[in-house]
C-alpha positions in Angstrom: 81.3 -9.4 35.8 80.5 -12.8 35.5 76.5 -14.2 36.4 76.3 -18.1 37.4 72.9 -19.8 37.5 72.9 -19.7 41.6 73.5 -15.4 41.1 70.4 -15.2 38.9 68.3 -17.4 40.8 68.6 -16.2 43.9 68.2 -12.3 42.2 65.0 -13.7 40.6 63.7 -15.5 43.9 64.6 -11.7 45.4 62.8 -9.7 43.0 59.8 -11.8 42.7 59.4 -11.9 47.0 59.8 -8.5 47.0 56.2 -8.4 44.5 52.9 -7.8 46.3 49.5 -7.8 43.8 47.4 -5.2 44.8 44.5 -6.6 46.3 41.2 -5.9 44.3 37.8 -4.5 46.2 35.4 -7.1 47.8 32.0 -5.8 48.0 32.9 -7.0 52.2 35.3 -3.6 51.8 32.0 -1.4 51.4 31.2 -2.3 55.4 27.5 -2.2 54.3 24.7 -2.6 56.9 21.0 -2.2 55.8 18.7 0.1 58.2 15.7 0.0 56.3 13.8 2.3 53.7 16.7 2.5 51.3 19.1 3.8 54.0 22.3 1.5 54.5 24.5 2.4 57.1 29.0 1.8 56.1 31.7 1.0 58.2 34.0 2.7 56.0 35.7 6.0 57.3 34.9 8.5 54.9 32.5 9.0 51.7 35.8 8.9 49.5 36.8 6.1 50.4 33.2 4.2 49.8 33.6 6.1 46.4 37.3 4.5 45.5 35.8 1.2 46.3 32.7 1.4 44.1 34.6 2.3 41.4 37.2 -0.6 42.0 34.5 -2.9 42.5 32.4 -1.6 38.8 35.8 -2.3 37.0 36.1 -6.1 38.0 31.6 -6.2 38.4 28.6 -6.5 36.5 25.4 -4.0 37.1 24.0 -7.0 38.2 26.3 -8.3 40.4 27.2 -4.7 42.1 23.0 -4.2 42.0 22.2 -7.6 43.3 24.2 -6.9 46.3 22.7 -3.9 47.4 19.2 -5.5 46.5 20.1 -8.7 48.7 19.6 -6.5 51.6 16.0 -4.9 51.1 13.1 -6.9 52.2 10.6 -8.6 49.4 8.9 -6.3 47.4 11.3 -3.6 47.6 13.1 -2.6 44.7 16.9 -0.8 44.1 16.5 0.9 41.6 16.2 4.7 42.2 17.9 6.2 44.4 19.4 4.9 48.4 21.0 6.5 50.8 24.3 5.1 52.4 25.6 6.9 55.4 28.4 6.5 57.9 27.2 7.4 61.0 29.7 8.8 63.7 31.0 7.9 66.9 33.5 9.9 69.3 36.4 9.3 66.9 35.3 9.0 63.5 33.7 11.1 61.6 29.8 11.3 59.6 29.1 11.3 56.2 26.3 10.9 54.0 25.9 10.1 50.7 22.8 9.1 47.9 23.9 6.4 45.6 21.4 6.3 42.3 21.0 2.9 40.4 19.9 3.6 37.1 19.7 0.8 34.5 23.6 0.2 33.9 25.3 2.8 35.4 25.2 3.9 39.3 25.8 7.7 40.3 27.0 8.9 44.0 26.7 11.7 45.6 28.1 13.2 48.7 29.2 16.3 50.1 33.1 16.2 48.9 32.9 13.1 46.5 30.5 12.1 43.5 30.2 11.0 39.9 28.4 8.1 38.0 30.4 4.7 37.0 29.0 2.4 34.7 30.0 -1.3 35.8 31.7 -3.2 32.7 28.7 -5.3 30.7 27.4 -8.2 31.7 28.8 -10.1 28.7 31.7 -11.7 28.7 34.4 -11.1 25.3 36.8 -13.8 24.6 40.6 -12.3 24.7 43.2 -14.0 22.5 45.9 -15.8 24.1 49.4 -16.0 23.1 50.4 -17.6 20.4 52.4 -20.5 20.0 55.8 -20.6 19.6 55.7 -16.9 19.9 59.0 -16.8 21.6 61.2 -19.0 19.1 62.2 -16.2 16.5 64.0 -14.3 19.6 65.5 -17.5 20.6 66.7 -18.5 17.2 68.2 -14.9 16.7 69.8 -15.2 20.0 71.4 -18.6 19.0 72.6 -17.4 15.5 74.4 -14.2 17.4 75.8 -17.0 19.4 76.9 -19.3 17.0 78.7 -15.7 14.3 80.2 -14.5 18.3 81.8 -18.2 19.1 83.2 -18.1 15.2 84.4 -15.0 15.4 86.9 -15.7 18.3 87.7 -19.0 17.0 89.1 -17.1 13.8 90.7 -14.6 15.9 92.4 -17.3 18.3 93.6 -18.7 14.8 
């Protein structure tokens, strides 16, 4: 079996349309509405799912950023640390849950009726992560050429 250029292309063009990134939690994806006194009021279905998107949102968030959200929504004065209260209040086809969600100096706890446990959002400092290195491909593709160059010889000794 024989691969032209055009064959792998079009595979690769294939392959790589076929990819969809997940798409990463938006703190919009919480549905959040304040109601005042520490209650918020969600737009998300069930108490699970606010859950899965906390969590998804403390992996790519500060405390801060996750805490100044919430915060943004009380009036002066008011403070959100301690514990609020989110609920999803029900209409004729959805259902009601309630939940509490705790923020407690670095980490944030939830609690509802089928769902719970505390997340700590990654720190507020940012580590520097290595790059690749340079060059860091050309051993394989020297190797590769060398295999080349002993194959080609080979056959020319053979055809001899």
């Amino acid at each position: 079996m024989k691969l032209n250029f055009k064959g792998v292309a079009i595979a690769t063009v294939l392959a790589m349309s076929s990819f969809t990134p997940a798409k990463a939690a938006t703190f919009g994806d919480l549905g959040l509405d304040y109601i005042g006194g520490y209650v918020f009021s969600s737009s998300v279905s069930t108490a699970a799912s606010f859950w899965s998107t906390l969590q998804d949102l403390a992996n790519t968030n500060t405390y801060g950023q996750i805490s100044g959200y919430f915060a943004g929504f009380l009036a002066d004065g008011e403070d959100i640390e301690g514990a609020s209260t989110v609920s999803k209040l029900g209409g004729r086809n959805s259902t009601s849950w309630l939940a509490e969600i705790t923020f407690n100096s670095g980490s944030i706890s939830f609690v509802a009726a089928d769902v719970g446990g505390t997340v700590t959002p990654t720190v507020d400092s940012v580590v520097p992560v290595p790059g690749p290195e340079a060059g860091a491909g050309l051993g394989a593709l020297a190797m590769a050429g060398m295999a080349y160059v002993a194959m080609r010889r080979r056959k020319q000794q053979l055809a001899a």
